[in-house]
N, C-alpha and C positions, 0 to 999 in steps of 0.2 A: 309283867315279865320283861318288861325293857330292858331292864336290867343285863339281860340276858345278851343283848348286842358283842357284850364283851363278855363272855359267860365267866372266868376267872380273874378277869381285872378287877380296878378299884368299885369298893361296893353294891361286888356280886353275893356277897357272904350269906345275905341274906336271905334271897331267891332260891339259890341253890340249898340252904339248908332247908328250906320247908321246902322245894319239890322230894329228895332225897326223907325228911321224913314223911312226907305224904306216902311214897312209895315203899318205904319200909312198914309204917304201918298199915296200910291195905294192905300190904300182901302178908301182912299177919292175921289178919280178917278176912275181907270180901275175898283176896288172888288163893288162899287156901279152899274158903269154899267152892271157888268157880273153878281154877285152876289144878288145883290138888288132884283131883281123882284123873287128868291128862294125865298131870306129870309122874302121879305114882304107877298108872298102868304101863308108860314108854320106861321109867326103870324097870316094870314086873318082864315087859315083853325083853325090856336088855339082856337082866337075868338070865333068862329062860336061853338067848341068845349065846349066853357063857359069858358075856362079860366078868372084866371085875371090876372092884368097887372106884377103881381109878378108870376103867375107862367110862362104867356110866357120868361119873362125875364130871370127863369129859365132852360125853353127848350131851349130856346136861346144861353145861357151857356152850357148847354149841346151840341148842335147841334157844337159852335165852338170850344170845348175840342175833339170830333172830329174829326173835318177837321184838327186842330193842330195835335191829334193824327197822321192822314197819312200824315199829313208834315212832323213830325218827323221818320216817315218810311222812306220816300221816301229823306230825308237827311243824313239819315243811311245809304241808297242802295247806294246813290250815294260816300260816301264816303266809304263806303266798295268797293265801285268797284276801287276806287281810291288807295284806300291799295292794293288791290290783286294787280294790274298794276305796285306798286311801288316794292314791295314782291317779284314780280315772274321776275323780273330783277336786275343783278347788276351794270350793265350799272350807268356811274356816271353821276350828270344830270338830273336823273328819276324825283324826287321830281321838282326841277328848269321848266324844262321840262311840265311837268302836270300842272303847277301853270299857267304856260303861257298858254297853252291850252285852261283849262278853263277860265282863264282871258280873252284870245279872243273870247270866245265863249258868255262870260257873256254883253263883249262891244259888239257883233253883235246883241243878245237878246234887250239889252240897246237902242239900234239902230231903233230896231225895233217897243220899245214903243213907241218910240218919233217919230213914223209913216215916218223912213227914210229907214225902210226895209221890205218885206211883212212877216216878222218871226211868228207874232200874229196870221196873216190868214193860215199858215201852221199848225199850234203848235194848235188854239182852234174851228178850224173849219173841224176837221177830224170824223171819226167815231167814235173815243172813245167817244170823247164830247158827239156828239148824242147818244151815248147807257146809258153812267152817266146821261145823260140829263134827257132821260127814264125813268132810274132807282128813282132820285129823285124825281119826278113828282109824283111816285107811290107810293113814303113813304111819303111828303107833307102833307096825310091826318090821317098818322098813330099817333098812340096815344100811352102816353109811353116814359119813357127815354131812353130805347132802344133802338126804335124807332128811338126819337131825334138826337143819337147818332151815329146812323150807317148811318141816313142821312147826319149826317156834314161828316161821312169820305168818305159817297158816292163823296162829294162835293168836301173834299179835294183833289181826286182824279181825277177831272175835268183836261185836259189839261190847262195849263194858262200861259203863256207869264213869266209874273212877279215870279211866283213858279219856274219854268225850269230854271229863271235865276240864281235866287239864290239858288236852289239847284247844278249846276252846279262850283260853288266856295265851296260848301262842300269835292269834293273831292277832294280837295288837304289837309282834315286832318282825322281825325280817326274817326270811326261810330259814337261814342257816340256824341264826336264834332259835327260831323254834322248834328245829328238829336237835338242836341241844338239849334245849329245856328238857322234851318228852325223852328224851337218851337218860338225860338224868335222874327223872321221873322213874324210869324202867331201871333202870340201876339199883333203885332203891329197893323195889320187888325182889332180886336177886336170890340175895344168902339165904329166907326163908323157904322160897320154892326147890331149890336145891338141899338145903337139909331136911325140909320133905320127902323130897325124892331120895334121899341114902339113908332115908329113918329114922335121921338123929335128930326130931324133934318132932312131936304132938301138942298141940295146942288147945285146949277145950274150948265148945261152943261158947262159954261163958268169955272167956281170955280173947276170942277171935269176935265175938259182938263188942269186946271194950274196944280194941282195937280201931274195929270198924269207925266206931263213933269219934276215935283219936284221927284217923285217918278222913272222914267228912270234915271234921272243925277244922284241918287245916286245906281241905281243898275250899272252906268259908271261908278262912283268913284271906289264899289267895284272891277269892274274889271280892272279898274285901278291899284287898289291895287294890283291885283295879278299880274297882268302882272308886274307889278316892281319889287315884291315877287321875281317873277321865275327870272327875269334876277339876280335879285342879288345873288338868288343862284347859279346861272351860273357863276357869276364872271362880270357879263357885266357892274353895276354900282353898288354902295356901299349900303347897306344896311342905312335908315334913321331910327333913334330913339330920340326919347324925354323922356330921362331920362329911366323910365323900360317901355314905350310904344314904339314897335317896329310900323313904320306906314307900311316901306317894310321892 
């Protein structure tokens, strides 16, 4: 995700199209199954509230500005952490090194959407979950774009398979990079969680596991990506570009 330095400059095309469809397709899969029954109860509580269909639409908008908010924290953190690492050593390597790291760390995640490692039940089945769980259950009924808001970051802040993964490729580049990336990542989630939430769309279990499985192969590609990244910084195989789009 280096790339990502200059996130719309020359030969970012590529990064940001597969963060943007990784996030579209989980959230046609896994963010429907996790997320779904949030988002549909904070429209049920709207409802109930008198809203209409334009103002949940707009709590709605508010609720996933958000959850992208602490996506974009938590792709900061991770790539701050990833500077300090590379900073507080001169060790040649460090960058090459890191890339690969996280690259295998993203294909074991990757592994695990695609139900060939138990990573999911470790990562959204802990306490934090349950106490976020809590939390938003409790604001659900609040009213207010405040409100709205601090519950999408409640939300963002959920443990999730698909978010760890990709924020784990943030840190091979600089904070701001990488709370773009995960901005863009969560972008992608967007249009389906909200036309969940106003009804105009069901998806069956069948259509939401293809998905899922669309949505792992390319959190594999990206760690694909990096792990080729780190070797070639290593020297182990040649860097590939097309033209000014570096792919590793």
């Amino acid at each position: 995700m280096q790339h990502l330095d200059h996130l719309m400059g020359a030969g970012q095309q590529l990064d940001v199209a597969l963060l943007l469809g990784a996030g579209l397709a989980m959230s046609l899969g896994h963010c429907l199954g996790m997320c779904g029954p949030l988002v549909g109860g904070l429209a049920g509580a709207q409802r109930e509230q008198g809203l209409s269909m334009r103002g949940i639409a707009g709590a709605h908008l508010l609720h996933h500005l958000g959850r992208l908010t602490s996506y974009a924290l938590i792709g900061f953190v991770f790539a701050l952490a990833g500077t300090a690492v590379r900073l507080s050593t001169t060790a040649r390597g460090v960058q090459g090194g890191l890339s690969l790291a996280m690259g295998l760390l993203m294909v074991l995640l990757g592994l695990g959407l695609l139900g060939l490692l138990p990573t999911r039940r470790f990562i959204e089945g802990g306490r934090l979950a349950m106490a976020i769980y809590r939390l938003t259950s409790g604001l659900r009924t609040a009213r207010g774009p405040a409100a709205w808001w601090l519950m999408g970051m409640a939300n963002g802040f959920l443990p999730c398979g698909p978010v760890w993964a990709v924020a784990a490729g943030t840190a091979t580049t600089n904070p701001l990079a990488g709370a773009a990336a995960m901005f863009v990542f969560g972008l992608g989630t967007v249009p389906a969680l909200i036309a969940f939430a106003l009804g105009a769309g069901r998806i069956g279990p069948a259509a939401q596991r293809a998905f899922n499985r669309l949505a792992a192969i390319l959190v594999l590609l990206i760690g694909l990506q990096l792990l080729l990244r780190g070797a070639a910084a290593l020297g182990w195989v040649e860097h590939l570009r097309f033209g000014s789009v570096v792919i590793w």
